[in-house]
PyMOL commands that place a pseudoatom at each C-alpha (Angstrom):
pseudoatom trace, name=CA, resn=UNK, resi=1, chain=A, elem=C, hetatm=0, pos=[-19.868, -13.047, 119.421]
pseudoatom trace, name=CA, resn=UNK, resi=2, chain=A, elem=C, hetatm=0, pos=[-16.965, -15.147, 120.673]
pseudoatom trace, name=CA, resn=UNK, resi=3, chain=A, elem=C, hetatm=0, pos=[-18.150, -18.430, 123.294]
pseudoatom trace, name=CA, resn=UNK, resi=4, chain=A, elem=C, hetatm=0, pos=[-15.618, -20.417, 125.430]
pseudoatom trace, name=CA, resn=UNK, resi=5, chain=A, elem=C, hetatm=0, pos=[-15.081, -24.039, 124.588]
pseudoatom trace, name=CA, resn=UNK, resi=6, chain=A, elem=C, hetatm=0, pos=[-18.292, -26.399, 125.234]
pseudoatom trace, name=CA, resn=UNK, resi=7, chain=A, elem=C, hetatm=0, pos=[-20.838, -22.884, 125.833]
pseudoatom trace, name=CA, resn=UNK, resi=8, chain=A, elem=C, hetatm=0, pos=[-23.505, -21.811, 124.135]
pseudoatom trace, name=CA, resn=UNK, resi=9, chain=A, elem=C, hetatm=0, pos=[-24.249, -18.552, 126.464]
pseudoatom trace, name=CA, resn=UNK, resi=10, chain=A, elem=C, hetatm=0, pos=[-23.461, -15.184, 125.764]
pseudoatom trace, name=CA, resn=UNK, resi=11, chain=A, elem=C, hetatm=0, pos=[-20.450, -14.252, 128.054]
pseudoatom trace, name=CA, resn=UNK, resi=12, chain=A, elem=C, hetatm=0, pos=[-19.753, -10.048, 127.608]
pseudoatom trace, name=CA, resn=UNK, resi=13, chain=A, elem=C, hetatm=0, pos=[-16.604, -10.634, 129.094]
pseudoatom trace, name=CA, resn=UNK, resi=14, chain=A, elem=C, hetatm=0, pos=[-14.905, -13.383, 126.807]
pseudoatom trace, name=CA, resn=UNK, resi=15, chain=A, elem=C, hetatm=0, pos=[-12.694, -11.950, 124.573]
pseudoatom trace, name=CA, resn=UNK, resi=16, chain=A, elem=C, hetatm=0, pos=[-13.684, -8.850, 122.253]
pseudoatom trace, name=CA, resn=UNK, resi=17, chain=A, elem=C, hetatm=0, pos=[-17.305, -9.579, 122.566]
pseudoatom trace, name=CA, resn=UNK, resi=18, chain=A, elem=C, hetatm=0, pos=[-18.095, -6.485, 125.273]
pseudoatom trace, name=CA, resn=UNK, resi=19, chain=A, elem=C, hetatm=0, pos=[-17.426, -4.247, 121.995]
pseudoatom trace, name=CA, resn=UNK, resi=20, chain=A, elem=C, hetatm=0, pos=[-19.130, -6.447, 119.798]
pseudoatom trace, name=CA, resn=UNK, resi=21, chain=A, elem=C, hetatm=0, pos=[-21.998, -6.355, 121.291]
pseudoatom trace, name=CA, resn=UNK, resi=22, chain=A, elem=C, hetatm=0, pos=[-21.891, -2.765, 121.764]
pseudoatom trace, name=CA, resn=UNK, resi=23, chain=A, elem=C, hetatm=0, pos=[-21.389, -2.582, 117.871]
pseudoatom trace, name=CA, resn=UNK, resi=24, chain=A, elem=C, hetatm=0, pos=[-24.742, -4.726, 117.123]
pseudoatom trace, name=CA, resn=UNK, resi=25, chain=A, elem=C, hetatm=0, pos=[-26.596, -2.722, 119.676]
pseudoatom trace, name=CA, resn=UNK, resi=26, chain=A, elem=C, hetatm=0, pos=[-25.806, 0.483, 117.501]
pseudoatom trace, name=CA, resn=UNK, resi=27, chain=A, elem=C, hetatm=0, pos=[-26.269, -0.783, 114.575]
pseudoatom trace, name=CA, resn=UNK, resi=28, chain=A, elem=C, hetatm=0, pos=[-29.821, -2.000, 115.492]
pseudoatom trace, name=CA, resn=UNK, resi=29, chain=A, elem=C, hetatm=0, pos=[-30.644, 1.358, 116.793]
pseudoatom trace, name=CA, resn=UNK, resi=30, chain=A, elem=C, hetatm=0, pos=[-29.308, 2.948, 114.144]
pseudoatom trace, name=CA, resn=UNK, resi=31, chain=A, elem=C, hetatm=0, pos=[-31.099, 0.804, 110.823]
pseudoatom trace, name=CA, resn=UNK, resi=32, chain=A, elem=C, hetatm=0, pos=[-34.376, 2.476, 109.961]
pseudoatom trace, name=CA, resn=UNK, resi=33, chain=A, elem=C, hetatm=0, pos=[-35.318, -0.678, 108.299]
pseudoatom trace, name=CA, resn=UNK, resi=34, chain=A, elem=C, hetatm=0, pos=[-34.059, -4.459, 108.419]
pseudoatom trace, name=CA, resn=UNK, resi=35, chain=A, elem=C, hetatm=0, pos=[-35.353, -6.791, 106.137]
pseudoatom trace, name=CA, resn=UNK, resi=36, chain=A, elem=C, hetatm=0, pos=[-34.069, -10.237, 107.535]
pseudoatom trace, name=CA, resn=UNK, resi=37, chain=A, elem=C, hetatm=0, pos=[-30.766, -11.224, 109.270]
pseudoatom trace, name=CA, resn=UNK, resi=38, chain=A, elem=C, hetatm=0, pos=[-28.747, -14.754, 108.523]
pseudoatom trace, name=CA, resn=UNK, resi=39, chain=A, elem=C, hetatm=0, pos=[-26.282, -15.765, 111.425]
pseudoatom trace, name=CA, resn=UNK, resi=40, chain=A, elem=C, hetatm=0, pos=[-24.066, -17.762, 110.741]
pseudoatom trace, name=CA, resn=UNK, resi=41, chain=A, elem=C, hetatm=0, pos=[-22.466, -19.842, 114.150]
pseudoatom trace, name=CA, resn=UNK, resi=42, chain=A, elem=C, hetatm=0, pos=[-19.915, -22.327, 114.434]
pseudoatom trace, name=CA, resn=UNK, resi=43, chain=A, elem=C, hetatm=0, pos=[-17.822, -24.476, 116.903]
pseudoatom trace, name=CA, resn=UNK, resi=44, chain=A, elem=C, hetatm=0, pos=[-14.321, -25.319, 116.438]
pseudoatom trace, name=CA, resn=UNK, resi=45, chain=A, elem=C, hetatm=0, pos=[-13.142, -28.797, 114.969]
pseudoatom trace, name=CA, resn=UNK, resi=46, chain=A, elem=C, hetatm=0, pos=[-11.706, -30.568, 118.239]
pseudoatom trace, name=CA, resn=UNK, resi=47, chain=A, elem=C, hetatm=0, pos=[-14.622, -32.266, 119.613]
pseudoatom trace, name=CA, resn=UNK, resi=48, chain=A, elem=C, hetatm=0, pos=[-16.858, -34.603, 118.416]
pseudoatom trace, name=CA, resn=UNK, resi=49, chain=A, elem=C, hetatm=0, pos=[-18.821, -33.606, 114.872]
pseudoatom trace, name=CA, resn=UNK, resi=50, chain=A, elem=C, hetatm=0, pos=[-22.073, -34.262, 117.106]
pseudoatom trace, name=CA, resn=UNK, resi=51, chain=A, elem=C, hetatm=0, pos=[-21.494, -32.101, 120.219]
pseudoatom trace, name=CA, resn=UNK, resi=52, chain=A, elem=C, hetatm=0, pos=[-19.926, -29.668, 117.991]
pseudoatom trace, name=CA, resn=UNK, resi=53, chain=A, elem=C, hetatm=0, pos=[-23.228, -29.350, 115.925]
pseudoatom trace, name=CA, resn=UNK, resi=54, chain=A, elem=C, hetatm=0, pos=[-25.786, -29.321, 119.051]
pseudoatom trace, name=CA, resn=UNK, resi=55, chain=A, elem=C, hetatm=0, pos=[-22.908, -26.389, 120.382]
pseudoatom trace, name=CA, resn=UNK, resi=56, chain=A, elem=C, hetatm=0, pos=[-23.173, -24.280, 117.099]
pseudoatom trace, name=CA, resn=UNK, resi=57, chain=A, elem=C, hetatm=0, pos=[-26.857, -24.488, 116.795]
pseudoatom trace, name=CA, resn=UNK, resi=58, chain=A, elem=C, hetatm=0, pos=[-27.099, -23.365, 120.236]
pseudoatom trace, name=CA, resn=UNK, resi=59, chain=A, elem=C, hetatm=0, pos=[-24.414, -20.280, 120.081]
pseudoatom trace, name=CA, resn=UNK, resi=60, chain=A, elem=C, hetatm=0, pos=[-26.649, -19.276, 116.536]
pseudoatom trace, name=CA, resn=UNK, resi=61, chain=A, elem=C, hetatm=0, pos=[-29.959, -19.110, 118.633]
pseudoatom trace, name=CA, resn=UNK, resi=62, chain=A, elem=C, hetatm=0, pos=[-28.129, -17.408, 121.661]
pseudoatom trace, name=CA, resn=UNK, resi=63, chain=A, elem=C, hetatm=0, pos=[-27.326, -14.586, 119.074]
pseudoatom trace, name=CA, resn=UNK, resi=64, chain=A, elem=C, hetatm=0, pos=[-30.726, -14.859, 117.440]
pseudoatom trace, name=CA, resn=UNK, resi=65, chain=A, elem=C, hetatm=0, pos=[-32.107, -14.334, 121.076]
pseudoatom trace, name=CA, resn=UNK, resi=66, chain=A, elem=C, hetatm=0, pos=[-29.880, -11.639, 121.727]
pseudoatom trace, name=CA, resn=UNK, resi=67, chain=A, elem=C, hetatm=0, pos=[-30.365, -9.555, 118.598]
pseudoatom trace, name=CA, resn=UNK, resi=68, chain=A, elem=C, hetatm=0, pos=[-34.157, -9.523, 119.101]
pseudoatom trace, name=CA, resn=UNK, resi=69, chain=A, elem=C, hetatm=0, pos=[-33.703, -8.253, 122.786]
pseudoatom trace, name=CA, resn=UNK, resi=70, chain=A, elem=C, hetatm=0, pos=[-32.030, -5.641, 121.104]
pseudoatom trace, name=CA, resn=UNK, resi=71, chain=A, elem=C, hetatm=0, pos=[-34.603, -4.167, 118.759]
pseudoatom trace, name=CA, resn=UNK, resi=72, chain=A, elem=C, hetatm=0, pos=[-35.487, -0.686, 119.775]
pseudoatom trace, name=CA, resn=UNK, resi=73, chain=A, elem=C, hetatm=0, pos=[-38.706, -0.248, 121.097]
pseudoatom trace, name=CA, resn=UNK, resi=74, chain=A, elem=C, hetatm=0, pos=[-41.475, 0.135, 118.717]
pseudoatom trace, name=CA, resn=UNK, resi=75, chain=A, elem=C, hetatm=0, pos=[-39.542, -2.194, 116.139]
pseudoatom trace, name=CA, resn=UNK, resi=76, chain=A, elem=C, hetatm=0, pos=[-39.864, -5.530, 115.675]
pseudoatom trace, name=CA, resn=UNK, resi=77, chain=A, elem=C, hetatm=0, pos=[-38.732, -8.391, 113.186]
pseudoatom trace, name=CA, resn=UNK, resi=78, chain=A, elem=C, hetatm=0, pos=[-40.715, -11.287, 113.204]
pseudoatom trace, name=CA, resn=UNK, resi=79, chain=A, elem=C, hetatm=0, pos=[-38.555, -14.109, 113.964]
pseudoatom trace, name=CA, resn=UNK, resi=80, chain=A, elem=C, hetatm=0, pos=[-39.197, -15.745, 110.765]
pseudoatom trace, name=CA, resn=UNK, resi=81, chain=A, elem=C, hetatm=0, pos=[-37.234, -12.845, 109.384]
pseudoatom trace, name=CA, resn=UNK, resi=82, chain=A, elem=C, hetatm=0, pos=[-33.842, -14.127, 111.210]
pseudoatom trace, name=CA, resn=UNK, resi=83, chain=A, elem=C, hetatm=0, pos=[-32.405, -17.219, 109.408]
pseudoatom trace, name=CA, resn=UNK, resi=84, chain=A, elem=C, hetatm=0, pos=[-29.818, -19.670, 111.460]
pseudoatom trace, name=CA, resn=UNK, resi=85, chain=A, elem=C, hetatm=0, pos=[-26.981, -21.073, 109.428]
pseudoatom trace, name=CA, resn=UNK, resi=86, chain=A, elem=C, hetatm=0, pos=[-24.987, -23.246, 111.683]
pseudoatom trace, name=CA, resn=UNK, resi=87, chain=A, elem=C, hetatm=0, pos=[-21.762, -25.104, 110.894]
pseudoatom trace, name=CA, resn=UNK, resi=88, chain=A, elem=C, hetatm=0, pos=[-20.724, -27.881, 113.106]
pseudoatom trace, name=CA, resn=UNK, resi=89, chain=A, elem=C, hetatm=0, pos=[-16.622, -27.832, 112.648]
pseudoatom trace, name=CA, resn=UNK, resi=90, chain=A, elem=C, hetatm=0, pos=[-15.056, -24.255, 111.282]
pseudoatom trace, name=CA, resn=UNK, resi=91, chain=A, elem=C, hetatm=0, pos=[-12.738, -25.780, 109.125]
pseudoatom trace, name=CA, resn=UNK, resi=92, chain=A, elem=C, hetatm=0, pos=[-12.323, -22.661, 106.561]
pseudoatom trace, name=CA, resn=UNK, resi=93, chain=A, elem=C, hetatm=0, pos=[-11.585, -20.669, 109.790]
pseudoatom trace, name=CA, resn=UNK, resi=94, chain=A, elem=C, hetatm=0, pos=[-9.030, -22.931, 110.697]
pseudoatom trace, name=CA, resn=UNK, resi=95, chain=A, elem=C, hetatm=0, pos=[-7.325, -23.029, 107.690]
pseudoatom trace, name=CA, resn=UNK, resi=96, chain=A, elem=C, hetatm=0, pos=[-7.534, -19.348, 107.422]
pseudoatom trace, name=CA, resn=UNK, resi=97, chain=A, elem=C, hetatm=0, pos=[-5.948, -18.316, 111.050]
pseudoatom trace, name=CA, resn=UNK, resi=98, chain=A, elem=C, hetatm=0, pos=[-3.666, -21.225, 110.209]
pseudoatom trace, name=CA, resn=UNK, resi=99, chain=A, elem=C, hetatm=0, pos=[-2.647, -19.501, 107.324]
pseudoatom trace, name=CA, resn=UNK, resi=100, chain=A, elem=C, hetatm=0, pos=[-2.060, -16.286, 108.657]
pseudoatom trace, name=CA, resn=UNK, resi=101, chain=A, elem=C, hetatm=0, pos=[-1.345, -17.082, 112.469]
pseudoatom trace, name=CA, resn=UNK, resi=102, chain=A, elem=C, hetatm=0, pos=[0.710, -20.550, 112.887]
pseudoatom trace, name=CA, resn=UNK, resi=103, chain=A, elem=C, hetatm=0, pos=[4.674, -20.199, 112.255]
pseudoatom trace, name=CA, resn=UNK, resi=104, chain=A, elem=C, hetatm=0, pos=[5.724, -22.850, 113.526]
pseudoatom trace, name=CA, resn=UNK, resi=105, chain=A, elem=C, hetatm=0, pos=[8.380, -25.090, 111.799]
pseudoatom trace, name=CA, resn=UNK, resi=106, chain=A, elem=C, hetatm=0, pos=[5.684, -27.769, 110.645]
pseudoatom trace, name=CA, resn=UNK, resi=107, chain=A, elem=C, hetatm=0, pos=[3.890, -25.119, 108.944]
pseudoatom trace, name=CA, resn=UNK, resi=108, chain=A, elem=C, hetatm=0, pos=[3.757, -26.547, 105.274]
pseudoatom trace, name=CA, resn=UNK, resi=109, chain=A, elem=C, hetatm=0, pos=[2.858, -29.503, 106.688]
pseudoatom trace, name=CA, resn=UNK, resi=110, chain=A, elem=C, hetatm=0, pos=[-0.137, -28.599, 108.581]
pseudoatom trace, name=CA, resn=UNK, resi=111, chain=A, elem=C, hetatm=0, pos=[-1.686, -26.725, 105.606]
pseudoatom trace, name=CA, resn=UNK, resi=112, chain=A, elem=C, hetatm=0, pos=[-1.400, -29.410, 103.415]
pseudoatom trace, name=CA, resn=UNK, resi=113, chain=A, elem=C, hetatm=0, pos=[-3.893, -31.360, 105.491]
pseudoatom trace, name=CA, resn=UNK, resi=114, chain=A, elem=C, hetatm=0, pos=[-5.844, -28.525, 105.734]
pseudoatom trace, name=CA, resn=UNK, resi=115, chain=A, elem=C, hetatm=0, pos=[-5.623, -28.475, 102.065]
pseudoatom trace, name=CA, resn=UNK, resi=116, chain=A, elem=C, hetatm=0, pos=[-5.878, -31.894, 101.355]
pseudoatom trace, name=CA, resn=UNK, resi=117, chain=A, elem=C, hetatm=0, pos=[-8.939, -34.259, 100.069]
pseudoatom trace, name=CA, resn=UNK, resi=118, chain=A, elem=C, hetatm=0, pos=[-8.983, -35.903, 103.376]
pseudoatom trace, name=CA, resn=UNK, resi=119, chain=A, elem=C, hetatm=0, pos=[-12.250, -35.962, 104.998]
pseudoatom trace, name=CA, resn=UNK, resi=120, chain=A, elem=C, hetatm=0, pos=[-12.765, -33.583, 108.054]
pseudoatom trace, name=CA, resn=UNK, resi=121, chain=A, elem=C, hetatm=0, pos=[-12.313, -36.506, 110.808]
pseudoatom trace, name=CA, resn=UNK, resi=122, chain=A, elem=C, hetatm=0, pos=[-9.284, -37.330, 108.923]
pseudoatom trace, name=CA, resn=UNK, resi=123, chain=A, elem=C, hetatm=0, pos=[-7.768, -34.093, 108.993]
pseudoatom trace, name=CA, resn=UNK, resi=124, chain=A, elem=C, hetatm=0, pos=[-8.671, -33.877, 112.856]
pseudoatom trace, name=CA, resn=UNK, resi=125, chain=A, elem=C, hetatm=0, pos=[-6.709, -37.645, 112.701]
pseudoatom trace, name=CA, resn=UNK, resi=126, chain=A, elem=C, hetatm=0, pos=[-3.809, -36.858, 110.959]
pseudoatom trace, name=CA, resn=UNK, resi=127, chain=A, elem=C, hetatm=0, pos=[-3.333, -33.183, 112.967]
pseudoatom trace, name=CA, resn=UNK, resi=128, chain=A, elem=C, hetatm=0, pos=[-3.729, -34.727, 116.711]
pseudoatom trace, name=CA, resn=UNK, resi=129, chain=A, elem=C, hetatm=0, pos=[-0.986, -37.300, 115.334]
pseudoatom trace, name=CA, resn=UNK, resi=130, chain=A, elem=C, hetatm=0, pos=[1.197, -34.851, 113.778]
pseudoatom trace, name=CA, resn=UNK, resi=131, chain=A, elem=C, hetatm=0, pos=[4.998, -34.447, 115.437]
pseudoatom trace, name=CA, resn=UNK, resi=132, chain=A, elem=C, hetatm=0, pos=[4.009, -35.861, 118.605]
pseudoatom trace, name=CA, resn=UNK, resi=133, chain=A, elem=C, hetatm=0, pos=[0.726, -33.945, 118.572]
pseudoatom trace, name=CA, resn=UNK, resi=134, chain=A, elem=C, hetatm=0, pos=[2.532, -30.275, 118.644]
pseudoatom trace, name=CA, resn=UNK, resi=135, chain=A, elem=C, hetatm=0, pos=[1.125, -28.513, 116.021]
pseudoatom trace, name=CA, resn=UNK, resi=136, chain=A, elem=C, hetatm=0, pos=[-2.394, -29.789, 117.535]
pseudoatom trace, name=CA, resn=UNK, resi=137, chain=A, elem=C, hetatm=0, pos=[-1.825, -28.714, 121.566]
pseudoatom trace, name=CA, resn=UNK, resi=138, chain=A, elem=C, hetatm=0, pos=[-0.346, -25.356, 119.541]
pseudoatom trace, name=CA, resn=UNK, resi=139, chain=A, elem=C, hetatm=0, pos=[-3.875, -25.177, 117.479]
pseudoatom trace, name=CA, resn=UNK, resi=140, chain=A, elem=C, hetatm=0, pos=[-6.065, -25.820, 120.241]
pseudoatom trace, name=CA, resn=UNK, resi=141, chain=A, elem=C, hetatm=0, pos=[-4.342, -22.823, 122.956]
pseudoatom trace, name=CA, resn=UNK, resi=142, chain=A, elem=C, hetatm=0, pos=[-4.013, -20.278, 120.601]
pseudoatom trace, name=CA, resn=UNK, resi=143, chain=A, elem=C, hetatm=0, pos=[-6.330, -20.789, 117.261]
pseudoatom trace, name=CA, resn=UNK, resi=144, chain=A, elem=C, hetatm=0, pos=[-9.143, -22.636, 118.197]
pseudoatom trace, name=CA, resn=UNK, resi=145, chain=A, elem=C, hetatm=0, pos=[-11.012, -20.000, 120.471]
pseudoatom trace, name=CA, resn=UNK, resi=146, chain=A, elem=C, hetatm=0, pos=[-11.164, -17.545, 117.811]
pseudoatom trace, name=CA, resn=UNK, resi=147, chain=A, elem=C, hetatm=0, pos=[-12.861, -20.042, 115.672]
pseudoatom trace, name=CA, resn=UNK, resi=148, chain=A, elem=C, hetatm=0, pos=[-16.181, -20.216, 118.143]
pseudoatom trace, name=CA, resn=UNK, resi=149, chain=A, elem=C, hetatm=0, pos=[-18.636, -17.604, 117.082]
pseudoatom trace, name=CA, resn=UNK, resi=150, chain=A, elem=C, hetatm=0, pos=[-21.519, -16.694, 115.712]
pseudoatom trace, name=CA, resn=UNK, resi=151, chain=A, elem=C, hetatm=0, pos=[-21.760, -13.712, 113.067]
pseudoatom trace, name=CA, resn=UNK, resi=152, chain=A, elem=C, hetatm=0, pos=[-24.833, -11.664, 111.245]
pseudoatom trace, name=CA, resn=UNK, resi=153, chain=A, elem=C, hetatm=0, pos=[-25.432, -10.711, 108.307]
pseudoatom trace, name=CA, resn=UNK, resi=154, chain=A, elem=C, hetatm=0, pos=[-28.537, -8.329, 107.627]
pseudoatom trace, name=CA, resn=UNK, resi=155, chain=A, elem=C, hetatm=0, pos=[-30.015, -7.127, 104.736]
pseudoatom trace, name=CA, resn=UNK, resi=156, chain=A, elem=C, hetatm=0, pos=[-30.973, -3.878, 105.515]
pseudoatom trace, name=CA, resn=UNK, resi=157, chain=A, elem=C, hetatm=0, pos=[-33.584, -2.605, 102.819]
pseudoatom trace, name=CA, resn=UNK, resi=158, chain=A, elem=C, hetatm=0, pos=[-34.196, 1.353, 101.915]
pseudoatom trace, name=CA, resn=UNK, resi=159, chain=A, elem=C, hetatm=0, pos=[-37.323, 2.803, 102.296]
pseudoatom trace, name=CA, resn=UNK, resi=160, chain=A, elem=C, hetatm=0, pos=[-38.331, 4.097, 98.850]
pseudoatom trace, name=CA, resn=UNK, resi=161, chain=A, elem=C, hetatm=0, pos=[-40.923, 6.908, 97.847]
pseudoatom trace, name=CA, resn=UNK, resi=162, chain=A, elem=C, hetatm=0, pos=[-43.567, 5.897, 95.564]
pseudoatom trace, name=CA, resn=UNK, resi=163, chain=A, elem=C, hetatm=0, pos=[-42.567, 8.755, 93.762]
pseudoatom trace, name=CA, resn=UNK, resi=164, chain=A, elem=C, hetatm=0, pos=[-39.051, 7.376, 92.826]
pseudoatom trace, name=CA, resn=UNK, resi=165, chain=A, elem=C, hetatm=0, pos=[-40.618, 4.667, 91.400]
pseudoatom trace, name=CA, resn=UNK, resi=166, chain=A, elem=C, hetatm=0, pos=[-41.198, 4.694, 87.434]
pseudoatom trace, name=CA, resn=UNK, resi=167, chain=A, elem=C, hetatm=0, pos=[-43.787, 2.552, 85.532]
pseudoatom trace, name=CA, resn=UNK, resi=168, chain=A, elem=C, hetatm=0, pos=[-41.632, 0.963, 83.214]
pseudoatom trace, name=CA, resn=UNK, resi=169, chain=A, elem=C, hetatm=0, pos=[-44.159, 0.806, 80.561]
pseudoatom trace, name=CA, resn=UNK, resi=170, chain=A, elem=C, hetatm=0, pos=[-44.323, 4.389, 80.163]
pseudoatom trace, name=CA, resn=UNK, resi=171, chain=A, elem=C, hetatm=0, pos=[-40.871, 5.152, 78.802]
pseudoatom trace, name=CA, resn=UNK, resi=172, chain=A, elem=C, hetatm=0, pos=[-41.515, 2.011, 76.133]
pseudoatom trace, name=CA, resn=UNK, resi=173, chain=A, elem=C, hetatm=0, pos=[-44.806, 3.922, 75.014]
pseudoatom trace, name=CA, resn=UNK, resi=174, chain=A, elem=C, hetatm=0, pos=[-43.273, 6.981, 74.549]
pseudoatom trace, name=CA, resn=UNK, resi=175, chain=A, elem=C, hetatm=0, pos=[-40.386, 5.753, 73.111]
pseudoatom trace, name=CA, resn=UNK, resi=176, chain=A, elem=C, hetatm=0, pos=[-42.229, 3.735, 70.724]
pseudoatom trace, name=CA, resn=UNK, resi=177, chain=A, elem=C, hetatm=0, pos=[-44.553, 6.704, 69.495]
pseudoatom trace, name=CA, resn=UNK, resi=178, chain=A, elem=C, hetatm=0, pos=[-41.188, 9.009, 68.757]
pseudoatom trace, name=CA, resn=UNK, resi=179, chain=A, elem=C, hetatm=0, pos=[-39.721, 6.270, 66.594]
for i in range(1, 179): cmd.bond("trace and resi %d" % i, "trace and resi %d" % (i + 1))
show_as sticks, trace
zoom trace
């Protein structure tokens, strides 16, 4: 679920997120049984670490909020069961659309800050002073908004007969009178 910059509600109209949504609604009708869900949520690294934590927490319990509308009736998962894993600045993101998105001229140079042992407010230092900050106004139109989301993960768990169970001890027993 994609959010604009600084929101934390769900907009079905920003970006691909009508079809996303559509996807998670099928795929909660369709799971006979869900054991738990993680979802992970994140904010892009251009505003300040603080705001940009409060902002991911916020999209994560948005989603949270929205998967449990979604549960079919007669289902339920306790909300225990649904684990929030926010991360303030999506710097892996940004490397990663960097890497396969930005073609720019400065290229090699922007990846090795990406890449390098700088700390994170570093890197956002040394890429908003970059080349007379092109690479970062480039970043921030066309990169950034794909790096504020929040995705799930569920563990979906099979219901097993008691019948396809074996008692391990069994096979030992025999196994040990045949020897």
């Amino acid at each position: 679920i994609y959010y604009p910059v600084n929101k934390t509600r769900l907009y079905p109209d920003y970006m691909s997120n009508r079809r996303n949504l559509e996807v998670i609604r099928e795929y909660l009708a369709e799971s006979p049984r869900i054991d738990s869900i993680v979802i992970f949520s994140y904010a892009s690294p251009e505003g300040p670490y603080d705001f940009n934590k409060k902002l991911a927490q916020g999209r994560g319990a948005t989603a949270k909020q929205y998967i449990l509308s979604l549960l079919p009736e007669g289902r339920e998962l306790a909300d225990s069961l649904i684990h929030l894993r926010p991360e303030a600045e999506n710097w892996e993101g940004l490397r990663e659309e960097v890497f396969l998105n930005y073609h720019q001229d400065d290229r090699t140079e922007v990846l090795a800050i990406l890449d390098s042992t700088l700390t994170d407010a570093e890197k956002k230092i040394a890429l908003q002073q970059l080349n007379g900050r092109r690479p970062w106004r480039y970043i921030i139109q066309h990169i950034v908004p794909k790096l504020r989301y929040a995705t799930w993960i569920s563990v979906w768990a099979p219901i097993l007969p008691v019948t396809a169970v074996q008692d391990p001890r069994s096979s030992v027993a025999t196994h040990a009178m045949a020897v």
